[in-house]
Structures are given as C-alpha cells and as structure tokens.
ZAKE-650196 format. One record per residue (C-alpha): residue number from 1; residue in one letter; x, y, z. Coordinates in nm, 4 decimals, padded with zeros to 6 digits. Layout:
BEGIN
<node k="NUM" r="a" xx="X" yy="Y" zz="Z"/>
...
END
This chain:
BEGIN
<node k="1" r="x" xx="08.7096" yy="10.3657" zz="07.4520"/>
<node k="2" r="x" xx="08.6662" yy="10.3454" zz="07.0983"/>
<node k="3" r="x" xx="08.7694" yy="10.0254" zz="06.8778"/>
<node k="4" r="x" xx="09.0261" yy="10.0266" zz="06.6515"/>
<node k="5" r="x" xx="08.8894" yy="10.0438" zz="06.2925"/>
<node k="6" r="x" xx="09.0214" yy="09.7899" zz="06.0088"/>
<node k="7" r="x" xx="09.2233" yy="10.0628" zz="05.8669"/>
<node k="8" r="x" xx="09.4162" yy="10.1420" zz="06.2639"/>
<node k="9" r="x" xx="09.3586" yy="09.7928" zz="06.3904"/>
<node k="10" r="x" xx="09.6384" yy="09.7752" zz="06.6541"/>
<node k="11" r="x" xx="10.0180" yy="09.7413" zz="06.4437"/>
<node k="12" r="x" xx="09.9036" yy="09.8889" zz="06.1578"/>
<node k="13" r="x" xx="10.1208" yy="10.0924" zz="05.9712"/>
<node k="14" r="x" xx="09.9321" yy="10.4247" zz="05.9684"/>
<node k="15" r="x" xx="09.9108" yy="10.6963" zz="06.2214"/>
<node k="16" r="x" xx="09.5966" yy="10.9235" zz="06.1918"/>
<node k="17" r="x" xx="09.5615" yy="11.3058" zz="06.3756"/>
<node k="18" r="x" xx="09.3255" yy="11.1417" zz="06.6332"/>
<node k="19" r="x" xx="09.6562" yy="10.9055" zz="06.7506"/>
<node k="20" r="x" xx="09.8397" yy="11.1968" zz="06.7075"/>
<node k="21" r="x" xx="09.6883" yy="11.3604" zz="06.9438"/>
<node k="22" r="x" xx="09.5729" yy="11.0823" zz="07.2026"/>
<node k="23" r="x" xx="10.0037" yy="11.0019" zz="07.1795"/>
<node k="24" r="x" xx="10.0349" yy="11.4158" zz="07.2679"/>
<node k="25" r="x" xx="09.7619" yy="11.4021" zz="07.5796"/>
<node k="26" r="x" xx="09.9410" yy="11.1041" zz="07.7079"/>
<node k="27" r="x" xx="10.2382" yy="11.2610" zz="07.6729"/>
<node k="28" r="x" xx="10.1860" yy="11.5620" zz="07.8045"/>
<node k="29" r="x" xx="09.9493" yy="11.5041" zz="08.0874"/>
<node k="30" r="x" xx="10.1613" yy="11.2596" zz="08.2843"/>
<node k="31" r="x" xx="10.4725" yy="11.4848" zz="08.1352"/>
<node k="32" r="x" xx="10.3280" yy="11.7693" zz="08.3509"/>
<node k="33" r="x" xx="10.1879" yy="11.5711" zz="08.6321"/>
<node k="34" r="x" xx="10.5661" yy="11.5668" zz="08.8068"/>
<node k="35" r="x" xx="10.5668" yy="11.9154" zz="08.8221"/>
<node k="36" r="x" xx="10.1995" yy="11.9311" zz="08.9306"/>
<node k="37" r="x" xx="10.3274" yy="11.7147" zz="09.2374"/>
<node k="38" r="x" xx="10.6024" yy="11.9434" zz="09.3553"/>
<node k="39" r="x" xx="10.2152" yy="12.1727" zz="09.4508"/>
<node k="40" r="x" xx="10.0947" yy="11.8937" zz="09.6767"/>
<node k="41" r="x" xx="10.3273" yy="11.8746" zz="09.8944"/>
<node k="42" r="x" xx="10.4072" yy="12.2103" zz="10.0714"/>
<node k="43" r="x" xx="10.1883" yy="12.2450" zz="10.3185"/>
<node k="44" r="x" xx="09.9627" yy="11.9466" zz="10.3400"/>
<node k="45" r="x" xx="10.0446" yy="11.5928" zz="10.4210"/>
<node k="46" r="x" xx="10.1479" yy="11.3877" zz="10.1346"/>
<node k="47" r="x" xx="09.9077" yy="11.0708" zz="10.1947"/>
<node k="48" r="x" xx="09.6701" yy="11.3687" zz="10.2832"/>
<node k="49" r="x" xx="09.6959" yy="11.4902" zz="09.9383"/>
<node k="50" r="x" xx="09.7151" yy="11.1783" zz="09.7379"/>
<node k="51" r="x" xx="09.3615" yy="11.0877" zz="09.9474"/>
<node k="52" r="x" xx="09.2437" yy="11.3611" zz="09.8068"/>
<node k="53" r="x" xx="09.3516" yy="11.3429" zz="09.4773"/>
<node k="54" r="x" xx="09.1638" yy="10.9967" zz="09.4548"/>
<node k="55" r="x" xx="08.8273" yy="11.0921" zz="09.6234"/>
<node k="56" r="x" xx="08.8247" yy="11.3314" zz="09.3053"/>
<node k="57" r="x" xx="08.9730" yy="11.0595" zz="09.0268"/>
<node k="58" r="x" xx="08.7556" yy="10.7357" zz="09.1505"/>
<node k="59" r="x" xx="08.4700" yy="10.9220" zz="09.1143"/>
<node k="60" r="x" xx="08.5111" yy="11.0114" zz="08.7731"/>
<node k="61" r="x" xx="08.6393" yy="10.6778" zz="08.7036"/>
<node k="62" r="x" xx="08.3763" yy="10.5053" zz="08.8483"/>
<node k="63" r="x" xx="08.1055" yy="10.7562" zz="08.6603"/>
<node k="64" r="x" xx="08.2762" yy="10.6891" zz="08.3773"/>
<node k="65" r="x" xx="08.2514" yy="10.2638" zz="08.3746"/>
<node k="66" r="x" xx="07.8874" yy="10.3457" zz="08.4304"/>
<node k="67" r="x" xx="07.8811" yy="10.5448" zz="08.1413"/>
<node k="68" r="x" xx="08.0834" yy="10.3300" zz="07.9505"/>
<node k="69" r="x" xx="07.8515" yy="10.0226" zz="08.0675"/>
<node k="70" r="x" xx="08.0829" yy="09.8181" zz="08.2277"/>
<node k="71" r="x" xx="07.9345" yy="09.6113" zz="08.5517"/>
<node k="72" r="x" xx="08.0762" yy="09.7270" zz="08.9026"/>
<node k="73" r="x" xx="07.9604" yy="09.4063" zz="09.0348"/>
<node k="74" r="x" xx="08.2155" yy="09.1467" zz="09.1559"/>
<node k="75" r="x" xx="08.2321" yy="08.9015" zz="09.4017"/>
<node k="76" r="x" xx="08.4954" yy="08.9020" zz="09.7411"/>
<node k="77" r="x" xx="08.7724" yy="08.7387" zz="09.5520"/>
<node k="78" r="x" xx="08.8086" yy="08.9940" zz="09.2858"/>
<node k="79" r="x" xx="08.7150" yy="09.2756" zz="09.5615"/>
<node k="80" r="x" xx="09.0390" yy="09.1467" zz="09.6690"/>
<node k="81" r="x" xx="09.2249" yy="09.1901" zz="09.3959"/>
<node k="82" r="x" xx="09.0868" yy="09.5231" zz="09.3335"/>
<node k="83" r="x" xx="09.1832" yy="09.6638" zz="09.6854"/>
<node k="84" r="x" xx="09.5404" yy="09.4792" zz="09.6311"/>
<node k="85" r="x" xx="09.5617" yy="09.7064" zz="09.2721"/>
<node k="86" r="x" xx="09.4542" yy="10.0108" zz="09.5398"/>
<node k="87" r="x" xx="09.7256" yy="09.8837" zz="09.8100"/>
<node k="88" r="x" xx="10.0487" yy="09.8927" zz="09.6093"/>
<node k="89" r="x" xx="09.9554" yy="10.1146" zz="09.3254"/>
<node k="90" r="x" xx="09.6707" yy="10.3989" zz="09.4121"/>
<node k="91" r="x" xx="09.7855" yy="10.4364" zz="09.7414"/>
<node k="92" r="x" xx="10.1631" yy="10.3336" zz="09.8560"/>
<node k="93" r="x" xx="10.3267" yy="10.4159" zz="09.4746"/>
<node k="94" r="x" xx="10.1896" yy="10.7357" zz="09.4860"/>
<node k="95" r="x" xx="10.2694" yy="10.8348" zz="09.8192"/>
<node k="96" r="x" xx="10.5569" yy="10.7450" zz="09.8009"/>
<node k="97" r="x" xx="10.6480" yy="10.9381" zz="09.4934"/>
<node k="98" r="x" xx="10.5242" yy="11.2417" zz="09.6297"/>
<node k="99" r="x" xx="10.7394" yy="11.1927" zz="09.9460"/>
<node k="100" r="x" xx="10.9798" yy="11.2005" zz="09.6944"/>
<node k="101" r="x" xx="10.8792" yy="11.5109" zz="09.5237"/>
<node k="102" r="x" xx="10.9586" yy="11.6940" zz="09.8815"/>
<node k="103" r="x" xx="11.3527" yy="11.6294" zz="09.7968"/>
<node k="104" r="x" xx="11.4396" yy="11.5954" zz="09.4695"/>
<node k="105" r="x" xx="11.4012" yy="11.7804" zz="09.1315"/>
<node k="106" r="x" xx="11.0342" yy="11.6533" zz="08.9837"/>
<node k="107" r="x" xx="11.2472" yy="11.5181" zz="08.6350"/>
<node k="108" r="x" xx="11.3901" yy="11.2797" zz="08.8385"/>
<node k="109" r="x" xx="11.1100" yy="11.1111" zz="08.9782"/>
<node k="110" r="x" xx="10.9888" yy="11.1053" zz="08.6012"/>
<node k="111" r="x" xx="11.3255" yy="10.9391" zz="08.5202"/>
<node k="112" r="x" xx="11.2628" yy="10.6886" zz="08.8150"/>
<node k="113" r="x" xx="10.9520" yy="10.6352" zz="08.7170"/>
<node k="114" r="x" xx="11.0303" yy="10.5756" zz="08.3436"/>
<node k="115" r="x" xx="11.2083" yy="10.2866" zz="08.4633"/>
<node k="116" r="x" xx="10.8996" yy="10.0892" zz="08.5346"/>
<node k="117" r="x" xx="10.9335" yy="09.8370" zz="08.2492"/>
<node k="118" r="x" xx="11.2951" yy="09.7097" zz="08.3809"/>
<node k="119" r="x" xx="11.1686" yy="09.6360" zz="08.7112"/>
<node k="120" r="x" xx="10.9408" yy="09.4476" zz="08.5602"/>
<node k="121" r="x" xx="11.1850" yy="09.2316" zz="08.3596"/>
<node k="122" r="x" xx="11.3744" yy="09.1638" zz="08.7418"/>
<node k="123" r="x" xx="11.0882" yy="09.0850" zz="08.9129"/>
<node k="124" r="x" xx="10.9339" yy="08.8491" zz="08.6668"/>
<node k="125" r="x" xx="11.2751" yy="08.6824" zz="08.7114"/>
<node k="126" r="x" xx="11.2755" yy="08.6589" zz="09.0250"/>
<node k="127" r="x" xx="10.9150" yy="08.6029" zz="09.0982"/>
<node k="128" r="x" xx="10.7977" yy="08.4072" zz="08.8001"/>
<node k="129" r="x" xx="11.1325" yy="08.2374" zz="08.7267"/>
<node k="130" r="x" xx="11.1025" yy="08.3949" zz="08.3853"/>
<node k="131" r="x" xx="11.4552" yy="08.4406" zz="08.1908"/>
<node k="132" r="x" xx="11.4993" yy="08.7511" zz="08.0225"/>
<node k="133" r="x" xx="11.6454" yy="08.7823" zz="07.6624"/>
<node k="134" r="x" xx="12.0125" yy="08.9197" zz="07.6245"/>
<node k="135" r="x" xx="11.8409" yy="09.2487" zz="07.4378"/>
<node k="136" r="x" xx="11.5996" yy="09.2822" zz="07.7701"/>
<node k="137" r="x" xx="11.8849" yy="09.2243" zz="08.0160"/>
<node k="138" r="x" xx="12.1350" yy="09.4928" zz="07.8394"/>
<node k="139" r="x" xx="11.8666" yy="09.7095" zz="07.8518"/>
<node k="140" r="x" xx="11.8048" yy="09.6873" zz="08.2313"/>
<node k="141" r="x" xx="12.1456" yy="09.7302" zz="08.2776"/>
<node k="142" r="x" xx="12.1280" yy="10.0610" zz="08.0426"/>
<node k="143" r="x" xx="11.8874" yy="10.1471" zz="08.2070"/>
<node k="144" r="x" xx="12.0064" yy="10.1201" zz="08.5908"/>
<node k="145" r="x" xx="12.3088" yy="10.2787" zz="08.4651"/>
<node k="146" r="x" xx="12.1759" yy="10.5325" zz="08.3601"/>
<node k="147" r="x" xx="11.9542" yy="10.6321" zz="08.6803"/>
<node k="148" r="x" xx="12.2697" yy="10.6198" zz="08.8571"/>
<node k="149" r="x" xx="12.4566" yy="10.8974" zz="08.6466"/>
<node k="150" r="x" xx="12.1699" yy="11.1407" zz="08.6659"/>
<node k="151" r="x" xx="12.1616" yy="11.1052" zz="09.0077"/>
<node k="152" r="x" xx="12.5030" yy="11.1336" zz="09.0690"/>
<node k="153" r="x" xx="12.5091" yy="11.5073" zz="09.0959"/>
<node k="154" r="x" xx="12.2670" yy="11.5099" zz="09.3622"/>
<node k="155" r="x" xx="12.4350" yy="11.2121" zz="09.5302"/>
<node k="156" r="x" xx="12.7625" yy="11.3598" zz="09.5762"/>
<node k="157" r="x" xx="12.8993" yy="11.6623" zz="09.6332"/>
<node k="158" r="x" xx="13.2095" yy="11.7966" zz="09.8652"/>
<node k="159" r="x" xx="13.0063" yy="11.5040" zz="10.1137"/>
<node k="160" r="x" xx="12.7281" yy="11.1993" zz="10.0374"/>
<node k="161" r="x" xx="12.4055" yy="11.3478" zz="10.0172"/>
<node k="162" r="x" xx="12.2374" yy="11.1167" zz="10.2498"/>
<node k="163" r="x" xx="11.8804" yy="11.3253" zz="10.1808"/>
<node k="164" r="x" xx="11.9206" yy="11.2689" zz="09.8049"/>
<node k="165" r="x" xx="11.9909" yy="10.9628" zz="09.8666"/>
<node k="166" r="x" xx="11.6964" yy="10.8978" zz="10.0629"/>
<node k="167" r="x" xx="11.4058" yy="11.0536" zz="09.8188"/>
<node k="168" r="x" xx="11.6097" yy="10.8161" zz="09.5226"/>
<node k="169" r="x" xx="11.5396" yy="10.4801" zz="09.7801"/>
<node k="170" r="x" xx="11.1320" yy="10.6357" zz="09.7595"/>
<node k="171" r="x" xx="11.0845" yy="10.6555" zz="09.4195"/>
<node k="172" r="x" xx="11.2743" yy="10.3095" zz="09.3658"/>
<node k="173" r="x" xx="11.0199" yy="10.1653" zz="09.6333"/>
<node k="174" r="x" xx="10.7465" yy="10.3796" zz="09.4731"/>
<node k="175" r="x" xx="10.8236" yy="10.2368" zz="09.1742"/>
<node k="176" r="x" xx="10.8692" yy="09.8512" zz="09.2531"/>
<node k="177" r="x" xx="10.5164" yy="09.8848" zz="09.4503"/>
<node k="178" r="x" xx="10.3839" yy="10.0331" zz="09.0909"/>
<node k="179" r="x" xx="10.5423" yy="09.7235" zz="08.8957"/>
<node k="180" r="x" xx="10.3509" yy="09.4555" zz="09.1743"/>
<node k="181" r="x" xx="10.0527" yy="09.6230" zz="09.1282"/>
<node k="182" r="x" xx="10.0843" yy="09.5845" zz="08.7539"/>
<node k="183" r="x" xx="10.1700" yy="09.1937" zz="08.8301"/>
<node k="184" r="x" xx="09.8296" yy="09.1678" zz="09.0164"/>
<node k="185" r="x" xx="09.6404" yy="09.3773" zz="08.7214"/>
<node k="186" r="x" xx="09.7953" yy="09.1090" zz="08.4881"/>
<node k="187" r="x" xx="09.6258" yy="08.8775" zz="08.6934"/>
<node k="188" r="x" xx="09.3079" yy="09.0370" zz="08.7157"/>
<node k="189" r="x" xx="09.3063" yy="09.1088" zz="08.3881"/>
<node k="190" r="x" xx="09.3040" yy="08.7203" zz="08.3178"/>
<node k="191" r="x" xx="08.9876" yy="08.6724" zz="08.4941"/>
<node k="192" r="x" xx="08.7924" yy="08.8563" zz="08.2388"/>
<node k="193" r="x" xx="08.7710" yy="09.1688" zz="08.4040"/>
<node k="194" r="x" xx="08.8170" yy="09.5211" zz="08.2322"/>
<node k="195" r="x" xx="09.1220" yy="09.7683" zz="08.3110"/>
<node k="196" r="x" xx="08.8446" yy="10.0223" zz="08.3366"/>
<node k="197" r="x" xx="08.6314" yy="09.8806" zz="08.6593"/>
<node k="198" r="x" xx="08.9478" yy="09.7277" zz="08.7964"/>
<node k="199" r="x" xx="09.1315" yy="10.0915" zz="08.8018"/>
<node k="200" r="x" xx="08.7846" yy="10.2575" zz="08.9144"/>
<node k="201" r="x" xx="08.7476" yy="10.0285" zz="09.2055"/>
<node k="202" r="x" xx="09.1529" yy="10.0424" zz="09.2709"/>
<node k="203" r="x" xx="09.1449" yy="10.3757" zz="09.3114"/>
<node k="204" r="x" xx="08.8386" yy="10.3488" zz="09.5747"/>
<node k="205" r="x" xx="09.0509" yy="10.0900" zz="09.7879"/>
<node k="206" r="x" xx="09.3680" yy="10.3275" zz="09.7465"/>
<node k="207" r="x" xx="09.1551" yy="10.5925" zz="09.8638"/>
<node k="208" r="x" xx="08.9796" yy="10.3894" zz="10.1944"/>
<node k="209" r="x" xx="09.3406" yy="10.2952" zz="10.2361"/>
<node k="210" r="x" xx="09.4752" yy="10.6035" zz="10.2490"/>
<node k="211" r="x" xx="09.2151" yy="10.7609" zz="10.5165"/>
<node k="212" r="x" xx="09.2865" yy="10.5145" zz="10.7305"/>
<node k="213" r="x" xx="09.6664" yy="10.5671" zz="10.6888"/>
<node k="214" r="x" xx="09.6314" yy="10.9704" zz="10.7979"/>
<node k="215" r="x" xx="09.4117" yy="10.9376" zz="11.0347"/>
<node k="216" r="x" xx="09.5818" yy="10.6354" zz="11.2157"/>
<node k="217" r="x" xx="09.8766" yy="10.9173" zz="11.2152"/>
<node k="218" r="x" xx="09.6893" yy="11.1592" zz="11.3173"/>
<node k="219" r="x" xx="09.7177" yy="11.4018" zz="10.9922"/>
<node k="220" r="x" xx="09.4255" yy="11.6566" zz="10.9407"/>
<node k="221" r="x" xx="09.2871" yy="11.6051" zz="10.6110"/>
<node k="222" r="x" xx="09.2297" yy="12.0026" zz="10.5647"/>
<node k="223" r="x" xx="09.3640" yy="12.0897" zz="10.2254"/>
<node k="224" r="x" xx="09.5544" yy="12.4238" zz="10.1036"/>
<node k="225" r="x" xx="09.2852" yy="12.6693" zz="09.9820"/>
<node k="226" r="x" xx="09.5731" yy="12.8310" zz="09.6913"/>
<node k="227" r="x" xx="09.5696" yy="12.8419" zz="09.2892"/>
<node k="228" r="x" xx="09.8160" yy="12.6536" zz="09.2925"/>
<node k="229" r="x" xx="09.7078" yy="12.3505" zz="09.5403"/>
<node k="230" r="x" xx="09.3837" yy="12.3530" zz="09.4078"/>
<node k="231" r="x" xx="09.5244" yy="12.3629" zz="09.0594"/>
<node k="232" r="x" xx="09.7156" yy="12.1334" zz="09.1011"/>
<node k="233" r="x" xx="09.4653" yy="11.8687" zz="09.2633"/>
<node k="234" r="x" xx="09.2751" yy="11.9045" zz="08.9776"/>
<node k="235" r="x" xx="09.4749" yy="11.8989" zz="08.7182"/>
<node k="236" r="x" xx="09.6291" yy="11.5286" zz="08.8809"/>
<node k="237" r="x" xx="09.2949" yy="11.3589" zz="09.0066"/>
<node k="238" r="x" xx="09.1097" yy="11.4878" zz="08.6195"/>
<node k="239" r="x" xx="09.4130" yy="11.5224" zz="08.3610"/>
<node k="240" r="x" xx="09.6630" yy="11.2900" zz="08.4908"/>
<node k="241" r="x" xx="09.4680" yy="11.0172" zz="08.7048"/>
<node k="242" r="x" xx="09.1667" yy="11.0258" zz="08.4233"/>
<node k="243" r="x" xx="09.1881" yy="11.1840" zz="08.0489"/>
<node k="244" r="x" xx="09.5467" yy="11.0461" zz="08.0857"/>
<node k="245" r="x" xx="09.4167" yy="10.7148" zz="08.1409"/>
<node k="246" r="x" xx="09.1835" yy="10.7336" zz="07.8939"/>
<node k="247" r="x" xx="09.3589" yy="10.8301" zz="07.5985"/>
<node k="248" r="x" xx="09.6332" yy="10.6347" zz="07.6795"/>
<node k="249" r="x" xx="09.3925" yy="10.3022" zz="07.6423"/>
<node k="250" r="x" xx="09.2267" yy="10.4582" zz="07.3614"/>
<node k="251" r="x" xx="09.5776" yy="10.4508" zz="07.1832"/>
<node k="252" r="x" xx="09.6451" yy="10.1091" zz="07.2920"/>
<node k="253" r="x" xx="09.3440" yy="09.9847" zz="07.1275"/>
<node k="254" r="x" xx="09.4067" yy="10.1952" zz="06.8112"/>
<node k="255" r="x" xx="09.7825" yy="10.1162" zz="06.7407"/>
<node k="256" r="x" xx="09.8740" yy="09.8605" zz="06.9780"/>
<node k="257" r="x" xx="10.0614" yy="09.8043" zz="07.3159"/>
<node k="258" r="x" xx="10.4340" yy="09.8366" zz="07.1288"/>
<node k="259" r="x" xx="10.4010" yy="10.1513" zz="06.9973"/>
<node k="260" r="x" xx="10.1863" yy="10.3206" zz="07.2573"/>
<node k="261" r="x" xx="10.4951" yy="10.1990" zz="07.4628"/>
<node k="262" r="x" xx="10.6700" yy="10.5195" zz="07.3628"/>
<node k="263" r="x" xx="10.4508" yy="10.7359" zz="07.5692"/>
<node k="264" r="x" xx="10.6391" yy="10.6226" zz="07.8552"/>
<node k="265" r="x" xx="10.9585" yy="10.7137" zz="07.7317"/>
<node k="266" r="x" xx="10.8605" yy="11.0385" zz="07.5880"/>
<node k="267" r="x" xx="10.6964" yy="11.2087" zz="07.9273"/>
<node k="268" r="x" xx="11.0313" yy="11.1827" zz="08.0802"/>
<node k="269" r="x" xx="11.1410" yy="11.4477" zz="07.8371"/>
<node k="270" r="x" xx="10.8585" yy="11.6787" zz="07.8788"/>
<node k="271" r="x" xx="10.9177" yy="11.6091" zz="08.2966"/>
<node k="272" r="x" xx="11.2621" yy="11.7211" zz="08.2569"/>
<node k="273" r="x" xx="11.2246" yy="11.9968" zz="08.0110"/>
<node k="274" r="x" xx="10.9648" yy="12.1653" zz="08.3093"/>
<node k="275" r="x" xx="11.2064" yy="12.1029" zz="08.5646"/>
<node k="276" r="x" xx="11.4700" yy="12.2440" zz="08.3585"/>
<node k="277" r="x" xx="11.2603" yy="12.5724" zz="08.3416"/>
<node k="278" r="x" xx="11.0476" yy="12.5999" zz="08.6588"/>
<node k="279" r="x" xx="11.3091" yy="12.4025" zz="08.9111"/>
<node k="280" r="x" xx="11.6365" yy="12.5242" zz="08.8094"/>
<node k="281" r="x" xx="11.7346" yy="12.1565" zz="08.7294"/>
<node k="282" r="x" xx="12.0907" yy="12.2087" zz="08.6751"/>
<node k="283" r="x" xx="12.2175" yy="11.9657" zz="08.4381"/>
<node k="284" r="x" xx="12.5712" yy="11.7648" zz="08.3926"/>
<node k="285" r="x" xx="12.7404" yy="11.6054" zz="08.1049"/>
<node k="286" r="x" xx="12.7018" yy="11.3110" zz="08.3254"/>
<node k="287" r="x" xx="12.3253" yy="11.3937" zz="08.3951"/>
<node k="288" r="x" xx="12.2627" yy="11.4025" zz="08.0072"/>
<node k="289" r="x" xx="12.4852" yy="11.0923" zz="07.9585"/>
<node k="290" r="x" xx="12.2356" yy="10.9295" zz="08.2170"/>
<node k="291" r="x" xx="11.9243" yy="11.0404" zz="08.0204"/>
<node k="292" r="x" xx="12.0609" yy="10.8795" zz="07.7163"/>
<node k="293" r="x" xx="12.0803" yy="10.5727" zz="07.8572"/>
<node k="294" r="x" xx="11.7769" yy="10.5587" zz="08.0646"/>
<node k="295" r="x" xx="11.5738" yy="10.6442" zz="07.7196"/>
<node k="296" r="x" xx="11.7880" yy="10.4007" zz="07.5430"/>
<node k="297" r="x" xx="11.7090" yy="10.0928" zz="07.8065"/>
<node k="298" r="x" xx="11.3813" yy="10.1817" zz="07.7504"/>
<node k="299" r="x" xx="11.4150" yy="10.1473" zz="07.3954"/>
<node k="300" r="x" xx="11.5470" yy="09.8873" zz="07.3823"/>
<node k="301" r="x" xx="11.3106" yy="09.7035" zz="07.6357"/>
<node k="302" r="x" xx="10.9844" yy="09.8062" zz="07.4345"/>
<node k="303" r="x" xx="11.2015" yy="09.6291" zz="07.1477"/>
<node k="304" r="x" xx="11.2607" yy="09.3088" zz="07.3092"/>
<node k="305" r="x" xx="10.9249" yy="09.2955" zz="07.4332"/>
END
C-alpha cells in the first residue's frame, strides 16, 4: 500500500485522480460483487463455492504480504485469532450471504450488508458496555427502519412471505458474524499485527474451515464448468476479495478512515442499480423511502463516528 504523501496525508482537504479512482474500484468492485453472487449459487453448493472462492483469494493475499514484505510468522495465540477472523468472517458471513443470494434480490443483501456499521454501534453496547451518542443511536434507528421498508414488499404480500423472511434472518446473521469478526480484527490489530497478514491468513482458516464444513455434509466440491460460474469465481476471489481490498486500504491511508467511509454507502447504490437492471428488482415508494433512510443512518453514523 502506498503512504499517504504530506500533501494527501489522511483528512486532508484535497482529493487527487489516483483517490478518485481507488474511491471508484472500491465502489464498484464490491458494488458488482452482489450480483456476481447470484452466479455461485445455482448449481453448486454455497459453502462449496465460497471454499472455492478463498482457495483462489488467500493465495493472492498471501503472495501479496510476501511481496509486500510483511512476516507470515506468528505464534499459536495470534494463529488463533487469525482462524477466529476466518471463523465468523471468511467463512460463516459469507456463506451465509450467499445462502441468501438463493432468495432474495442481490440489492438487498447489499442493503443488509450496508448496515454493518449500526450493528456495530449495538454490539459494542452490549458487549463492551459502550454508550452510543444520540446522533449514533438515531442513526441505527434510521437505519433499521429503513431495512424494514425495503423489505416490506418482499415480506408481505396477499400472505407473510415466510421464505423472504427467512433469506432477511441470513443476511442479518451474515452480517452480525461480519461485525464480530471486525471486533476480533480490532483486537488483533492492537497487537501490532497488519490488516494485510491477518486477512491473508483469515482467509486460509475460512477456507480449512469451510472444507471441513462440505465435506462433513457430504457436498462434492466439483464446481460449474460455465462463463458465468467461472466468471464469476474470479471476478469475487481477484476483484472483490483482493483489488477491492487493496484499494480500499490504499484510500484509507491516503484520505483517512472518515471519508473512505463513504465507499460503504455508495456500493449499495451501484448493488441496487444492477439488480434494478439484471433482476427485475421491482421497486416501491416504500422500497425507495427505505433506501433513503438506510443511506441516511449511514450518514449519519460515519458522522458521529
């Protein structure tokens, strides 16, 4: 990753065309990466597929801390850690998500997703005892809100939608497990040790995790052999799991965790914009009401912070 110079030092006023454009990767790679799920999980298990995914990504991650000459060497307590990191967020997060892409439209697990930073602000409550400021807890509530109008429509109908229902309850788990895992990175991340060689070595205990999982169940780990399985393998283990990564750091570094923040509320956009297109999403004046409101919690939250 490359240091911020004097003149981008992280806050800084001025944007340049390289954070331009590591703002539009981030955006757009994990913008496209919902719809990129909706290809994994047709034929082919989704733990199957996830496994997969991270064989691919940990490789290239851990290629890359080599390159980037960070030590792989730790002792059992931080192994620990690591294959905690690749428990709740390489291995059941994702899975769980792309359970999730089997029933609902992929904008809404992007939405879900999104969502991340207020489940942070009630767990920390609730686990750390820390008390949230009135501009963090309004936004949580804007934010919950707001989930709950867009997924109204698919919630009820002439009965309740019990399978909507159901793929919501995923991506809310899927989610929380994310938000843990970022708890225990905070932690890790305290010792000393480097988001780079902690994610490379999370995604190798995601991945162990995950082979165990299928084959304990019995899944074959044969893949699709289709454009648009294959595509879309590649596209999440190098675009989304890695350059994503990457440039999203890189931006961090260069203008600072606030306003790199807005990455997270942008991809939403670009999730539902796809869907819109490619899914038939149909929206509601409710639904739209809900996306205002979800963006605005999150807003709001990245201002409190």
């Amino acid at each position: 990753m490359s240091v911020a110079s004097p003149a981008l030092r992280p806050g800084s006023a001025g944007f340049s065309a390289t954070d331009y454009g590591l703002y539009a990767a981030t955006v757009l790679a994990w913008g496209f990466s919902w719809i990129a799920m909706k290809g994994q999980v047709a034929t082919v298990a989704p733990e199957v597929s996830v496994f997969w995914r991270f064989v691919l990504a940990s490789a290239i991650m851990m290629a890359w801390a080599r390159y980037r000459g960070h030590s792989l060497a730790f002792p059992v307590a931080d192994h620990l850690r690591f294959a905690g990191l690749g428990a709740l967020i390489f291995s059941t997060n994702f899975t769980l998500f792309y359970y999730g892409a089997a029933i609902l439209p992929s904008g809404l697990l992007a939405v879900t997703f999104s969502t991340a930073s207020i489940f942070n602000l009630f767990l920390g409550a609730v686990l750390f005892g820390q008390r949230p400021n009135p501009i963090a807890l309004l936004a949580g509530v804007l934010g919950f809100a707001g989930i709950g109008l867009m997924f109204w429509p698919n919630l009820a109908g002439a009965e309740f939608n019990t399978e909507a229902a159901f793929g919501l309850a995923l991506c809310v788990g899927g989610t929380l497990s994310f938000c843990l895992g970022n708890m225990l990175s905070a932690v890790t991340q305290r010792r000393g040790i480097g988001v780079t060689p902690a994610t490379a070595w999370g995604m190798v205990y995601g991945m162990v995790f995950l082979g165990l999982f299928s084959a304990l169940r019995g899944q074959s780990f044969a893949i699709e052999i289709s454009v648009q399985y294959l595509g879309s393998l590649v596209y999440l283990a190098v675009v989304a799991s890695v350059i994503a990564f990457a440039s999203y750091l890189t931006l961090l570094g260069r203008i600072g965790s606030a306003r790199a923040g807005y990455a997270t509320v942008m991809f939403p956009v670009v999730a539902l914009t796809l869907s819109t297109i490619f899914e038939g999403y149909q929206w509601t004046p409710l639904a739209a009401v809900g996306l205002v409101c979800v963006l605005g919690g999150n807003l709001m939250m990245l201002r409190a912070r």
